[in-house]
C-alpha positions as CSV (number, residue, x, y, z in Angstrom):
1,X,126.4,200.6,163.0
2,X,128.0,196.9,163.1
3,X,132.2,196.8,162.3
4,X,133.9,193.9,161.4
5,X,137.6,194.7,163.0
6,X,140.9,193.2,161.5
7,X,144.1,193.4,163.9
8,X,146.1,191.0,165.3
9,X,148.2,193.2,167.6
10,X,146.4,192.9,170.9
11,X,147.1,196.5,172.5
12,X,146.1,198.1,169.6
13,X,143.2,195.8,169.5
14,X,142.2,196.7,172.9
15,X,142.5,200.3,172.7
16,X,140.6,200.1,169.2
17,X,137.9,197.9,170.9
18,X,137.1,200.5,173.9
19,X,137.1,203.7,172.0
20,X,134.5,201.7,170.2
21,X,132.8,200.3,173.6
22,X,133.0,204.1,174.5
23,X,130.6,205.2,171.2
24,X,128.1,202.1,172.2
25,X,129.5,200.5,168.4
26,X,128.7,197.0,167.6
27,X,132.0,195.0,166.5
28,X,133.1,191.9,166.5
29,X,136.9,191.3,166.2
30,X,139.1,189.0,164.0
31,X,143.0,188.7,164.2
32,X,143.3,186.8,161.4
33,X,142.8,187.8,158.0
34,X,141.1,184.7,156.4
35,X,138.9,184.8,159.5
36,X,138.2,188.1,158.5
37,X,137.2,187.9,155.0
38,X,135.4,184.8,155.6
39,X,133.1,186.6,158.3
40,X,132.4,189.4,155.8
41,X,131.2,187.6,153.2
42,X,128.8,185.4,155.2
43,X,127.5,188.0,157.6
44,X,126.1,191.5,157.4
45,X,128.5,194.4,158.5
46,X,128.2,197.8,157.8
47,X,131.4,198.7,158.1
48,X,134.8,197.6,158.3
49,X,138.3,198.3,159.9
50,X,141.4,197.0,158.3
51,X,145.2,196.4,159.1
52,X,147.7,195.6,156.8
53,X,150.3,193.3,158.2
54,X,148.6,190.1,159.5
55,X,150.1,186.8,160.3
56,X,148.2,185.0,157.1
57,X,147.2,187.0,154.6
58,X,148.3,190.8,153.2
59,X,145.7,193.2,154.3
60,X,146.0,194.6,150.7
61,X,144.9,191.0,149.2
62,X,142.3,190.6,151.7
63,X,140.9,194.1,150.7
64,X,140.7,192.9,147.3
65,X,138.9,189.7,148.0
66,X,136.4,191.8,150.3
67,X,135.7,194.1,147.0
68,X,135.6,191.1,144.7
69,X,132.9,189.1,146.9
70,X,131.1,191.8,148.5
71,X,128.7,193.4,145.7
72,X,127.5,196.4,147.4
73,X,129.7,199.4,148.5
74,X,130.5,198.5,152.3
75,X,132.6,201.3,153.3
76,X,136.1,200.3,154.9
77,X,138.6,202.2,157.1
78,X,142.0,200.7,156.8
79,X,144.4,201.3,159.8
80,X,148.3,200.5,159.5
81,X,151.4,201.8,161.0
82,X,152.8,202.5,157.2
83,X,152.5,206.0,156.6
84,X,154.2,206.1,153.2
85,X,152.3,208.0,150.5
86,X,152.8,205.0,148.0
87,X,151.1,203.1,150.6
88,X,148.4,204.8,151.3
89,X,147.8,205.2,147.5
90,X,148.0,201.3,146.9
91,X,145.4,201.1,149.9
92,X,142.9,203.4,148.0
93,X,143.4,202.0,144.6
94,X,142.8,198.7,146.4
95,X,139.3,199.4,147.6
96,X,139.9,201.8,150.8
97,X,137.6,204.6,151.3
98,X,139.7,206.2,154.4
99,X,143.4,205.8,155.5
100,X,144.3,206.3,159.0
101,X,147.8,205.5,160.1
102,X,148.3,204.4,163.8
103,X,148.2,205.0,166.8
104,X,144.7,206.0,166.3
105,X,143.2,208.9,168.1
106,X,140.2,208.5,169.8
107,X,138.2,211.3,168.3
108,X,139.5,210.9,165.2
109,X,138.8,207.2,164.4
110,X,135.4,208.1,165.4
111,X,134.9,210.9,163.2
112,X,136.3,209.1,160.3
113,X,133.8,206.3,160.8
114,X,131.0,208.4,161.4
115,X,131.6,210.4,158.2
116,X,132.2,207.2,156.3
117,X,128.6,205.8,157.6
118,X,127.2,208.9,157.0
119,X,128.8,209.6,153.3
120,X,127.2,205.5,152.7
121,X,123.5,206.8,154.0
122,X,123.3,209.9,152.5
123,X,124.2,208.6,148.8
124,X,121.2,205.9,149.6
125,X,118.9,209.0,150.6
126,X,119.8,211.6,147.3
127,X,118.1,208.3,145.5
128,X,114.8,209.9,145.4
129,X,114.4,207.6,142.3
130,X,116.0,204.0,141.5
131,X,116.1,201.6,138.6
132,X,117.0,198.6,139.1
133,X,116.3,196.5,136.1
134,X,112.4,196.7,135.6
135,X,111.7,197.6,139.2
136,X,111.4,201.3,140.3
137,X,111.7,202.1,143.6
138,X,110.3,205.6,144.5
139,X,111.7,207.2,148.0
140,X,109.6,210.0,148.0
141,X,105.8,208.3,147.0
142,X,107.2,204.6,148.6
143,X,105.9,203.1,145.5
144,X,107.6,200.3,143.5
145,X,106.5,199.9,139.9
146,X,107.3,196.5,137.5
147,X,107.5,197.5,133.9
148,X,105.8,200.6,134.8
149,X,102.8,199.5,136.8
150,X,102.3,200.0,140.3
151,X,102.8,197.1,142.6
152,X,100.6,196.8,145.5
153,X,102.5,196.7,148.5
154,X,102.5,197.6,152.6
155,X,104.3,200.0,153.8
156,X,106.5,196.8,155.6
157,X,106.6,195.6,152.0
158,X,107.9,198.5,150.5
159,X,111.2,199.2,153.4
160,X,112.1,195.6,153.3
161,X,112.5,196.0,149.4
162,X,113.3,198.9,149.1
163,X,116.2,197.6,151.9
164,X,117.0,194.2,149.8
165,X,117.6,196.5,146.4
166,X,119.8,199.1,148.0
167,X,121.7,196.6,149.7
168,X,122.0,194.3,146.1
169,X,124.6,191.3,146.7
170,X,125.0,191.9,150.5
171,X,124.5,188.8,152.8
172,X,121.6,190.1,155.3
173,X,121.0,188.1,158.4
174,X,117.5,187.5,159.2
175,X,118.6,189.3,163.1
176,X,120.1,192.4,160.9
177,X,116.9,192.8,159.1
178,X,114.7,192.8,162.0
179,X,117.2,195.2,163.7
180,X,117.2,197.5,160.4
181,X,113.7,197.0,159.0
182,X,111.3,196.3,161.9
183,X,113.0,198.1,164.4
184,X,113.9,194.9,167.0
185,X,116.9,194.2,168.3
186,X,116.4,190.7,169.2
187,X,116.7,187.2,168.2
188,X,112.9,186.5,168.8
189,X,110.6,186.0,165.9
190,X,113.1,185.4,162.7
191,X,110.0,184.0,161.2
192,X,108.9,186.8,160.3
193,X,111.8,187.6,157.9
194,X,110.9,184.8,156.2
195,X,107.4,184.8,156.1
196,X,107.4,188.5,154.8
197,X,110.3,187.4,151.9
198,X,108.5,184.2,151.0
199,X,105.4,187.2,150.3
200,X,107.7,189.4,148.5
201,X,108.7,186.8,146.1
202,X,105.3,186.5,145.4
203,X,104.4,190.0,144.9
204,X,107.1,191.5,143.6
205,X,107.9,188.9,140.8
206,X,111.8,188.9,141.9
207,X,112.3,185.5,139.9
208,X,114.9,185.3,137.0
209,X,112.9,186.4,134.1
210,X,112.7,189.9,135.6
211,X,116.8,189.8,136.3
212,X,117.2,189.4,140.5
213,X,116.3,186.2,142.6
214,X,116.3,186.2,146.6
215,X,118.7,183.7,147.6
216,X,118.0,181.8,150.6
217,X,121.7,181.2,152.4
218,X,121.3,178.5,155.3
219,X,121.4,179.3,158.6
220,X,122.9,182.8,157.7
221,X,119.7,184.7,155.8
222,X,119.1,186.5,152.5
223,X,120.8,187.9,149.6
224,X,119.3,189.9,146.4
225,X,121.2,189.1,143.4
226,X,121.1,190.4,139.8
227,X,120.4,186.9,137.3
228,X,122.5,188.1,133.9
């Protein structure tokens, strides 16, 4: 699991930062909120932690830029000192999946998060069956059919796309992809991402005509979106 954090108070950023340390979470911090939405929208996070009052920018408007940009369903926690029910309401209506009003508790926060990546992974597992346009995308046989016929793919093949469709309009860094598809956590052999992509391309016929094209965004990585 890699958070994206938003606070700009320090002490709460520090205590925040080592319950996370604590867990052995990935994060990386941001105390500003343009930072912040900038950073989500051009890297790949699986989950994000929000506060409400920042220096530049409402945490409410930043939450609604995050959902505007970000196609796919990243969960996020937000985390404020206002605990007024009209508040917390605005927050969910906003785009908030949890509400968590500081100071956080350590077991808590970490229950909350874990339930929130957990709620994320099990609605991609019930999928024993997608459609996405003319592609199918079969969990249980790992087969992928275009316009009904079977597409012959590797077993490599089929979790990369299989990857790239559930995670539609996310931004996925070559390093994420070996980390979450291959299995290595390192920044060694990036080629390979795009070897393998290049290949899908190719076999999968993700061009225009059949509605989804693999963007290529420079020195960042890869991003599946739907062509209208």
């Amino acid at each position: 699991m890699k958070i994206a954090l938003l606070e700009d108070d320090p002490n709460q950023a520090e205590q925040i930062k080592s319950y996370l340390e604590a867990e052995a979470i990935d994060y990386k911090h941001f105390s500003l909120g343009k930072e912040f939405v900038f950073a989500v929208t051009h890297d790949s996070y699986d989950l994000l932690i929000m506060d409400w009052q920042l220096p530049d920018l409402d945490g409410i408007d930043a939450l609604r830029e995050i959902r505007q940009q970000v196609e796919w369903p990243i969960p996020i926690l937000f985390l404020t000192q206002r605990d007024a029910e009209t508040d917390i309401v605005n927050a969910l209506d906003a785009g908030a999946d949890d509400y968590m009003v500081k100071p956080a508790r350590q077991a808590e926060l970490i229950a909350r998060l874990k339930a929130l990546s957990r709620r994320n992974k099990t609605e991609m597992q019930d999928m024993q069956e997608a459609q996405y346009g003319p592609f199918t995308i079969s969990h249980k046989s790992r087969a992928i059919r275009l316009n009904g016929e079977s597409l012959a793919l590797t077993d490599k093949d089929f979790d990369l796309t299989a990857f790239l469709f559930e995670n539609k309009g996310r931004l996925l860094s070559r390093k994420y992809l070996l980390e979450r598809v291959w299995g290595v956590n390192s920044d060694i052999n990036t080629r390979t991402v795009d070897t393998h992509m290049s290949r899908l391309r190719r076999k999968l016929g993700i061009k225009p005509e059949n509605g989804f094209r693999i963007k290529t965004i420079y020195q960042h990585g890869y991003r599946l979106e739907e062509v209208s």
